[in-house]
N, C-alpha and C positions, 0 to 999 in steps of 0.2 A: 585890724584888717591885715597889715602885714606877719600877723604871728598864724593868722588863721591862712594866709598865702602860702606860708612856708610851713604846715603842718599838709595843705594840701599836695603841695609840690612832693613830700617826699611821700606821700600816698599814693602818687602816681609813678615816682620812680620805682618803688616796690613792685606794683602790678605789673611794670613796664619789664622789671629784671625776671620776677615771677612766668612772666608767660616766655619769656626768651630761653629761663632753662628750662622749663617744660618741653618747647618746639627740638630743644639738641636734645634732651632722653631721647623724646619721639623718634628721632631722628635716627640715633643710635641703635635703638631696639626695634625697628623696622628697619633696619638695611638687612638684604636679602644678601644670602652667599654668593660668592664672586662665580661667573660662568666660566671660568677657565679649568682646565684640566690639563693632564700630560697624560703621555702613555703608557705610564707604569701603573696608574693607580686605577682602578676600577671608581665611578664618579658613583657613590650612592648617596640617598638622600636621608638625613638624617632627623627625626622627627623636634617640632620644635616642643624648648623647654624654658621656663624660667629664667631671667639672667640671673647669670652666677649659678644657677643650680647643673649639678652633675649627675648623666644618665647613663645606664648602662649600655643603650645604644651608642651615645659618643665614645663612648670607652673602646667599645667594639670597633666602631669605625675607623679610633686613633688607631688601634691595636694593627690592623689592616694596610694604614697608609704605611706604619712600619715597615710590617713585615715586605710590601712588597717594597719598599726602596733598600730596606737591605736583602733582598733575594739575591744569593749568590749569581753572578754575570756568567758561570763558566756551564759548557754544556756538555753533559754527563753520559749522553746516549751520543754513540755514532750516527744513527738514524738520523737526530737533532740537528749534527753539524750538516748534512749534506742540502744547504739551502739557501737560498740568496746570499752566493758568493762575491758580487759588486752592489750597489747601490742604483738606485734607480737613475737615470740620466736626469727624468724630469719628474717633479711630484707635482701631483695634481691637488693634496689633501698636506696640510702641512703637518697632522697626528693619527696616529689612527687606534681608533679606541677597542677596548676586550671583547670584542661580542659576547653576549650569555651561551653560556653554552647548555641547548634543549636536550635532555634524556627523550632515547628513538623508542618510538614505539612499534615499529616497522614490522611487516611479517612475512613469510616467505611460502611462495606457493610448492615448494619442494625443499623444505627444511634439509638440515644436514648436522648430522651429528662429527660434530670436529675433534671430540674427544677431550681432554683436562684445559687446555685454551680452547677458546670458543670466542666469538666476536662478539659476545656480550659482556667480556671481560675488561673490554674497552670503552670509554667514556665516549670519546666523540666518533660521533657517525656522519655517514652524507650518503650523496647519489652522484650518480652520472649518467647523464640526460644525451637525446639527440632527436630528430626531426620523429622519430618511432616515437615518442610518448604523448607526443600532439600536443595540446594543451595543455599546458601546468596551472597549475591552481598555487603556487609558490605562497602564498603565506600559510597557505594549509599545510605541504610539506615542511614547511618550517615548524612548526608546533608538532611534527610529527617525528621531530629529531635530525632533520638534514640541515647540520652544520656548516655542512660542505658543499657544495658542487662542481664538478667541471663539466663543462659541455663541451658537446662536440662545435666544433666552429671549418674548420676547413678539411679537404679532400685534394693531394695530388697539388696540381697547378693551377686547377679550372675552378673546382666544386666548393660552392657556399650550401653548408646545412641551414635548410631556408626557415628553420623557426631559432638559428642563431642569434640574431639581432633580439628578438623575444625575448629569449631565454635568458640572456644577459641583462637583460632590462629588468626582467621580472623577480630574478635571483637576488639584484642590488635593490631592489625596493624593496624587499622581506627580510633583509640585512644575513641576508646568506652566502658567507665568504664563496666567492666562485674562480675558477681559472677554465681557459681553453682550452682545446685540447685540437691538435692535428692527425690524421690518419694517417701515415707515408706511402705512396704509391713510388715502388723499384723500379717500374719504369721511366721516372720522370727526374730531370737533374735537382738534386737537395738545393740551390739557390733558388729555382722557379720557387718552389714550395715552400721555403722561407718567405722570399716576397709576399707570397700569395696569403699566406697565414699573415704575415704583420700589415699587410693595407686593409683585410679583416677586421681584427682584432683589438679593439681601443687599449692604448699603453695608459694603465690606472694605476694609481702609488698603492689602491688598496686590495689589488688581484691579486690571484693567487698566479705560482709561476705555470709560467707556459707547460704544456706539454707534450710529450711525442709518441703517439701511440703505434708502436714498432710488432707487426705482426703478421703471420701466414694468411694470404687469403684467398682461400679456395674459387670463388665464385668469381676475382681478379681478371680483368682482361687483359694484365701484365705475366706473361708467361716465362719471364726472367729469371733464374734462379741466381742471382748474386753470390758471392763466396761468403763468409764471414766479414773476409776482411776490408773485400767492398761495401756492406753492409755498413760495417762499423766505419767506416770513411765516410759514406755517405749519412749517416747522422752525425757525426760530427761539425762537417757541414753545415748543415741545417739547425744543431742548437750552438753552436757559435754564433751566429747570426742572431737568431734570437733571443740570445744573453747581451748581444753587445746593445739589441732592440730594447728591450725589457727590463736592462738591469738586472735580471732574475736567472739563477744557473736552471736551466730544464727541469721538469720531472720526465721520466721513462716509466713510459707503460709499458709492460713485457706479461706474456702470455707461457706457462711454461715449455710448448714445443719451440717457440720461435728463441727462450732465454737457451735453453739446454744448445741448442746449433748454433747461436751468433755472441750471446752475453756471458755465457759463464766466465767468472772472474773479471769480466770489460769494468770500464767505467765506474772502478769505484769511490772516484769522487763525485758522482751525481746519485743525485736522491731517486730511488724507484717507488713505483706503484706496480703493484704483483695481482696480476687475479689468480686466484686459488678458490673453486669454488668447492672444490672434495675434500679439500685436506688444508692443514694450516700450512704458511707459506713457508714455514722452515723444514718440511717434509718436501714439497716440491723445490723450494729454492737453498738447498743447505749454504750455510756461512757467506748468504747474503744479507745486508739489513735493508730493511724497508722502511718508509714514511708510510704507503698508505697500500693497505690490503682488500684489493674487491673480494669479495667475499662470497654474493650472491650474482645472477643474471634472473634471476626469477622473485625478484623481493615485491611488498604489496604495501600500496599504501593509500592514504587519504590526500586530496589532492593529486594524484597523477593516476590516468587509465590504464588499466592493462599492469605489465609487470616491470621492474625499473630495477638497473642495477644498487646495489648495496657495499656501503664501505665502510674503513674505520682509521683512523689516525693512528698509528702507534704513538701512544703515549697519553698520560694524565693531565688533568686541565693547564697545568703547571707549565707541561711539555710543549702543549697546543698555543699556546701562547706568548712563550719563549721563541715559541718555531715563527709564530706571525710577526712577531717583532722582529726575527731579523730577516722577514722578507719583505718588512716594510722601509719606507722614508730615513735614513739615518741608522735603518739597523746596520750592523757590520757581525762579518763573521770567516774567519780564517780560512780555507780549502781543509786542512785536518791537523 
């Protein structure tokens, strides 16, 4: 009896150690990859395989996480540097991840021949929206190449574009980098109109920067003709404020009659947005650099009625990216 006890006993100890290292493989080989990420590395998913066996997928993916943490930090284009010159005061998002970036299928209902550069030469496209396009259908525009957006958001001192609130909502749910954009009205003081825009406007760690859309407007009930250098006073005013709001240095929108009278050579630490719809911007705007080039007033697409302005990022995925990072959370980046 005791010899048949202790043949039993260690019967039992075996099955007992048996299913225990069974339960750690199990264990080991079902833990799922950790949900963390930074914002250097694009999060892709890599297909499972064998343990211990090696796939050309993983190889790929190492190859990848390399390359972008040794991606040189230094930035190559001037265009590049002009862009989130402080840091956000407050962050809402504690990383902010690569968007994909959609090839535009977009078309135009008055095409234009631009000649050896053309805006298809450019990888990232967008629009810019306001209360004229009525309804967006944003995830369709997304799939249709708008990377980008800025909307229109405020007028002057008084005026809210009243499908603003929409269109900010809508853009961030189709994961479409967006920013605002303000109109300046010359008759009103540049502090009203700062206020007026930042009680608007929600401060997001993951917007794009503010901007000022600085222009002639014929149909204006402000019959003021400003000098230059009033002009340029009174927007500096106004994106002072909403650098110190935002964290974020302005973009400028400039039109070429209103750049040629007030901007030539102004402001060339702040990043521009040029509409050029006849010709590329370095025929209308010489030895200026740009960020972002309207391109069309009459572009067509799925998802939005009627016709929607058309634009493009100067630069390659590489660039677009570079450029989000340092207008995000912790990016940093010199004035020149």
């Amino acid at each position: 009896m005791a010899l048949t006890r202790s043949i039993a006993n260690a019967l039992v100890a075996l099955v007992l150690v048996g299913c225990t290292t069974g339960a750690v493989v199990d264990a080991l080989q079902s833990t799922r990859p950790s949900g963390e990420t930074t914002s250097s590395i694009v999060r892709s998913v890599v297909p499972q395989a064998d343990v211990g066996a090696s796939t050309s997928a993983d190889s790929a993916a190492a190859g990848y996480a390399i390359s972008a943490l040794t991606a040189p930090e230094t930035v190559t284009s001037p265009a590049e540097k002009q862009v989130a010159m402080v840091a956000p005061q407050r962050a809402t998002r504690p990383s902010v991840s690569r968007p994909q970036i959609v090839a535009q299928r977009f078309r135009d209902a008055k095409p234009i021949d631009f000649g050896r550069v053309t805006p298809q030469d450019h990888l990232v496209h967008g629009v810019d929206v306001s209360r004229w396009q009525g309804e967006i259908d944003w995830a369709t525009l997304r799939s249709q190449g708008a990377n980008f957006t800025f909307i229109k958001a405020t007028e002057g001192g008084d005026y809210l574009d009243p499908m603003f609130s929409q269109n900010w909502r809508g853009a961030g749910q189709a994961g479409i980098m967006r920013g605002a954009y303000h109109f300046i009205y010359w008759c009103r003081p540049a502090e009203e109109q700062a206020n007026w825009f930042i009680r608007n406007v929600p401060r997001e760690a993951d917007a794009l920067p503010p901007v000022i859309d600085v222009e002639w407007n014929q149909k204006s009930r402000c019959s003021q003709r400003l000098t230059p250098q009033q002009i340029r006073a009174k927007m500096q005013i106004f994106m002072d404020a909403l650098e110190r709001h935002y964290g974020q240095r302005p973009i400028i929108y400039a039109t070429p009659d209103f750049y040629e009278d007030n901007l030539k050579g102004q402001f060339q630490d702040y990043p521009f947005w040029l509409r050029s719809v006849a010709a590329h911007p370095s025929k209308r705007y010489p030895n200026r650099e740009w960020v972002f080039w309207q391109y069309s007033g009459t572009g067509l697409s799925r998802g939005v009625r009627g016709e929607i302005d058309l634009n493009v990022f100067r630069g390659d995925e590489a660039a677009w990216h570079r450029w989000l990072a340092r207008k995000a959370p912790g990016g940093t980046l010199a004035k020149n």
